[in-house]
C-alpha positions in Angstrom: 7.3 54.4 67.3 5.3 55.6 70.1 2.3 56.9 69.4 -1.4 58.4 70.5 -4.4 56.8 69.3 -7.7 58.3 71.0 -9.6 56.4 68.7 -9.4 53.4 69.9 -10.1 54.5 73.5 -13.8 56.6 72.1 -14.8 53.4 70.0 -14.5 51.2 73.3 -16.4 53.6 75.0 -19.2 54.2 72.3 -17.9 57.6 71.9 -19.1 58.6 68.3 -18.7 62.3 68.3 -15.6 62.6 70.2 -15.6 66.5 69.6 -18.3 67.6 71.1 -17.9 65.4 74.5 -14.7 66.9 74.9 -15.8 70.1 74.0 -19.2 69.0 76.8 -16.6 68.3 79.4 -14.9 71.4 79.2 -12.0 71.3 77.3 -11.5 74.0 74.4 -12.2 74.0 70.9 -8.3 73.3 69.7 -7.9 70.6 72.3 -10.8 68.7 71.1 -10.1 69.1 67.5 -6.8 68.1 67.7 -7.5 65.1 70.0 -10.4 64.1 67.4 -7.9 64.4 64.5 -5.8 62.5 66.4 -3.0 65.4 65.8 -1.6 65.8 69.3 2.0 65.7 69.4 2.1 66.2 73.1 0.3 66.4 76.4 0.7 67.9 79.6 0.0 66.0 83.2 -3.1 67.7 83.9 -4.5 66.9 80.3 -3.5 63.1 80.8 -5.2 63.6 84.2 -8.8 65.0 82.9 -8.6 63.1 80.1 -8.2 59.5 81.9 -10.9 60.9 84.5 -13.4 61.7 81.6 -13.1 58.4 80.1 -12.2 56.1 83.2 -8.9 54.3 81.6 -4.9 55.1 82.5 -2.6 57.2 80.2 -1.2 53.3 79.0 -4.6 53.5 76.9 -3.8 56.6 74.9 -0.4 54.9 73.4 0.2 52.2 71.1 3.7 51.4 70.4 4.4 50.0 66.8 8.5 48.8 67.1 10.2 50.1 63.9 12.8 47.9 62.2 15.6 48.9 63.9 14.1 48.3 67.4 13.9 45.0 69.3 12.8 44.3 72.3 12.6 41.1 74.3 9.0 39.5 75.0 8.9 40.4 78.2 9.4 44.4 77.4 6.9 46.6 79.2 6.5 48.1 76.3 4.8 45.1 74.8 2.0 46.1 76.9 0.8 49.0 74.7 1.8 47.6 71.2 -1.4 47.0 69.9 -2.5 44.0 67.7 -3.3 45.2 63.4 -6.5 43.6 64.0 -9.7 46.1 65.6 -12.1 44.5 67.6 -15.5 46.3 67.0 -16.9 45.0 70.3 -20.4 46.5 69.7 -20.5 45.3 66.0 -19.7 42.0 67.8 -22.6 42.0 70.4 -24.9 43.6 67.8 -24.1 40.3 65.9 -25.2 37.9 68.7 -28.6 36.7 68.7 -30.8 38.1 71.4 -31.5 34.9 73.3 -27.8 34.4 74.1 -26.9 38.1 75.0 -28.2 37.2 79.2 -25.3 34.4 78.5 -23.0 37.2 77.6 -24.0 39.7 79.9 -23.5 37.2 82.7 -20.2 36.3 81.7 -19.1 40.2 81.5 -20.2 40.3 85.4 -18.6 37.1 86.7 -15.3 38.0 85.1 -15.4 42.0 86.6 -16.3 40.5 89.9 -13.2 38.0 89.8 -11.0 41.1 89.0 -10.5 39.7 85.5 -11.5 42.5 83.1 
């Protein structure tokens, strides 16, 4: 089953109050409620559009696809690019975790791989 899941997409970018940045970058009180509750069953273009503009990702990263029993796909599926793993990655809880001496190591790390085109 395909799927939205804005969550995931204001967690990675330290979004905690999802409401009231949509509602700060213009979009109504209903759009932002239901995109908080998660309870959109559908989008039009120019929502996709502002949306992947506010928050600097593609539409790929609003979907997660969760294959039901009946569907099977081969590994090399496209859609195997938005089914998303059962495990969450907290990445702040992760770097808040990390002892302050090595965080330069990290941060340097972070850089080398955006400037190789990597991340």
């Amino acid at each position: 089953m395909l799927i939205y899941n804005f969550e995931r997409i204001f967690k990675a970018r330290g979004i905690a109050r999802p409401f009231t940045y949509l509602k700060n970058a213009g979009f109504s009180d209903n759009f932002a409620t239901r995109v908080k509750k998660n309870k959109v069953a559908r989008l039009n273009l120019r929502e996709i559009e502002r949306l992947c503009v506010l928050l600097r990702c593609t539409p790929n990263d609003f979907y997660e696809w969760t294959p039901d029993k009946n569907t099977q796909v081969d590994s090399e599926h496209p859609l195997n690019k938005i089914k998303r793993s059962d495990k969450v990655i907290d990445l702040t809880r992760m770097l808040n975790s990390i002892p302050l001496e090595q965080l330069d190591e990290v941060e340097q790390l972070i850089k080398e791989k955006i400037e190789k085109g990597e991340a």
